[in-house]
C-alpha positions in Angstrom: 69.5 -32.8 103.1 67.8 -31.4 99.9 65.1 -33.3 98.3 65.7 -32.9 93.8 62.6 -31.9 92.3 62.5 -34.0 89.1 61.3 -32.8 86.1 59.2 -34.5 83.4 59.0 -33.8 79.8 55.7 -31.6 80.2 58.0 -29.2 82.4 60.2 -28.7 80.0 58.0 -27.6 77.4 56.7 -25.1 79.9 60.4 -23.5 80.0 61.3 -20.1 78.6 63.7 -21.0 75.0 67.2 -19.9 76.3 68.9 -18.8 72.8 71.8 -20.8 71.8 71.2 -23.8 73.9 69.3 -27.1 73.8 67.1 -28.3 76.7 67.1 -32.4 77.5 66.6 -34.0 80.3 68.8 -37.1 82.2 66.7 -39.1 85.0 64.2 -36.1 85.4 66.9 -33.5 85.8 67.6 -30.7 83.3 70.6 -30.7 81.3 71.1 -27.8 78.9 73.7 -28.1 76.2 75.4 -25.5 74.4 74.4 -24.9 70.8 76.6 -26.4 67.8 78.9 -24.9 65.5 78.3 -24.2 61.8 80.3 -27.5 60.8 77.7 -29.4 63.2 74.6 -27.8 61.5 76.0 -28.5 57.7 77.2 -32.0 58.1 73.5 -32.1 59.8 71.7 -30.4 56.7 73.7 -32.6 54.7 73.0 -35.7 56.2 69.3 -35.0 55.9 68.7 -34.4 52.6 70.7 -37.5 52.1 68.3 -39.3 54.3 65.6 -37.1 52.9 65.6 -38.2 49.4 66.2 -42.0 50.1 63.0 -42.4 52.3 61.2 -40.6 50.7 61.8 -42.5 47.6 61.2 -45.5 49.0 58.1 -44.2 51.0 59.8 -45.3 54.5 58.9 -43.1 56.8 60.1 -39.5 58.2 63.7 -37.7 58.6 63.7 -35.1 61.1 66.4 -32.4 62.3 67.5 -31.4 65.4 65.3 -29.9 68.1 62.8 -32.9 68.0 62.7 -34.2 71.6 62.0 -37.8 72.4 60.9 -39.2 75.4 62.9 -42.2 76.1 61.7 -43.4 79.4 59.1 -42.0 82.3 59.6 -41.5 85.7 62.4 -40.5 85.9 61.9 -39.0 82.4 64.3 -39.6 80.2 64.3 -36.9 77.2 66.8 -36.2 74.4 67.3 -34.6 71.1 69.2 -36.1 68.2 71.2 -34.2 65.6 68.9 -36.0 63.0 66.6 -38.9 63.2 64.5 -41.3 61.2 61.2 -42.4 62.0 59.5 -45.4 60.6 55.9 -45.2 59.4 55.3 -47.9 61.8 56.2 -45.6 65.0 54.0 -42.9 63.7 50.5 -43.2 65.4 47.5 -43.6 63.9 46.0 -40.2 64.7 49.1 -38.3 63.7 52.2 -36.4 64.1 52.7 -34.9 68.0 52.9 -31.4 68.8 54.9 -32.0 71.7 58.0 -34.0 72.1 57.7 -37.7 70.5 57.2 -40.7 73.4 59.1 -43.2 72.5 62.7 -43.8 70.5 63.4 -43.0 66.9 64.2 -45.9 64.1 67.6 -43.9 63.5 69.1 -41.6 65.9 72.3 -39.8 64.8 74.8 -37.7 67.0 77.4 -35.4 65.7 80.2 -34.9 67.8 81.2 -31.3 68.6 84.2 -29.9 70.2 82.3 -29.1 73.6 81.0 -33.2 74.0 82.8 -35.1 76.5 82.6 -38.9 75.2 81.1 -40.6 78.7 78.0 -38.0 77.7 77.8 -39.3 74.1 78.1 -42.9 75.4 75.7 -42.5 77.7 73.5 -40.6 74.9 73.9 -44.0 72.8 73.0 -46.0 75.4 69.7 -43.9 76.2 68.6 -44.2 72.6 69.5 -47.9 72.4 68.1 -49.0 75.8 64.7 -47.4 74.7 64.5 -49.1 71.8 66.4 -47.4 68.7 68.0 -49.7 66.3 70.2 -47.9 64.6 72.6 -45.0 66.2 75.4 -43.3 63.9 77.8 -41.4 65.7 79.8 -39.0 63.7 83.5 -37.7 64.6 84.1 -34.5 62.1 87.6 -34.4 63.4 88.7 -37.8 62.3 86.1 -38.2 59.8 84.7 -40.7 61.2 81.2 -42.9 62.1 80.8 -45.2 64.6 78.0 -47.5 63.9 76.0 -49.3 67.0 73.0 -51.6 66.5 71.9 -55.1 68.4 74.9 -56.7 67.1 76.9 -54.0 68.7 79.5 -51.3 67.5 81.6 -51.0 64.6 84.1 -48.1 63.4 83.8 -46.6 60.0 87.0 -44.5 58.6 86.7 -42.5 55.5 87.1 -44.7 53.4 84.5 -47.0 54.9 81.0 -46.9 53.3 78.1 -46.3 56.1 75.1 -48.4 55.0 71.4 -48.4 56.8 71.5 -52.0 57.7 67.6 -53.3 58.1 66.4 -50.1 59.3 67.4 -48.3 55.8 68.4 -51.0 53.4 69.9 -50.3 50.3 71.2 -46.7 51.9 74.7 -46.5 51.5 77.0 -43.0 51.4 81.0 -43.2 51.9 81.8 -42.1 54.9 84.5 -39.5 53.4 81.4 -37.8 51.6 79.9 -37.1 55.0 83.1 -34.8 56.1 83.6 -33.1 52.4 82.0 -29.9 53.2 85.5 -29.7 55.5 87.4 -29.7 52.2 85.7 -26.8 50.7 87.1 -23.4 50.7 
């Protein structure tokens, strides 16, 4: 019988970048998941600069991009990496912005579903984010142009003619959920 060596979130920022892939981690083992496609990356950019401008307009907090790690949980570590995600000013500590991965769950954490994600892993992914304390999670389908929405009050489906709004964690942000998936329509 083989004993797993676990892995915390240290270890992984110890690992050689492997090109093309992202590194996280489920109960202390390593999971590495295949880069996204261009659509992925500028629904992403998109999505940002919406986000972008709105906090920072309203001085709310920070809006990051993919590649920023949280640590959800320790031992077994729990670490993963949101397409985009918004932090509050209240979750940033006193003494500053990390170098390393962030310890703890983003405000916001937003997944974009690509053609290689299996839906028990994004479920899962939700669940991660929510169970360590993220109040808001958008999940976005590019192929039905679609968000669903999960917060304490649980999960609702937004179709493209829907309007996906911030709740409490970004109130007064509101984009229609067709605007999200336009870049598809562009030639």
């Amino acid at each position: 019988m083989s004993v797993k060596h676990l892995l915390t979130a240290e270890d992984v920022l110890d690992l050689p970048e492997k090109p093309g892939y992202t590194i996280e981690l489920i109960d202390g083992e390593l999971r590495e998941v295949p880069g996204a496609g261009a659509l992925h990356g500028v629904i992403a950019l998109m999505l940002i600069e919406l986000l972008q401008g709105f906090v920072r307009q309203w001085s709310l907090g920070l809006v990051l991009p993919d590649g920023v790690g949280y640590v959800l949980r320790r031992e077994p570590d729990q670490l993963r990496i949101p397409d985009v995600s918004f932090l509050a000013w209240s979750q940033v500590p006193e003494d500053g912005i990390p170098e390393g991965f962030w310890e703890g769950a983003p405000t916001l954490a937003v997944e974009i579903v690509s053609p290689h994600d299996r839906a028990a892993d994004i479920h899962r992914k939700v669940h991660d984010y929510l169970d360590a304390g993220t109040r808001l999670v958008w999940v976005l389908w590019p192929q039905q142009t679609a968000v669903t929405v999960y917060d304490a009050d649980g999960q609702r489906e937004l179709g493209s003619d829907d309007q996906l709004d911030g709740g409490d964690v970004l109130p007064g942000f509101s984009v229609p959920v067709g605007d999200l998936f336009e870049v598809r329509r562009h030639r």
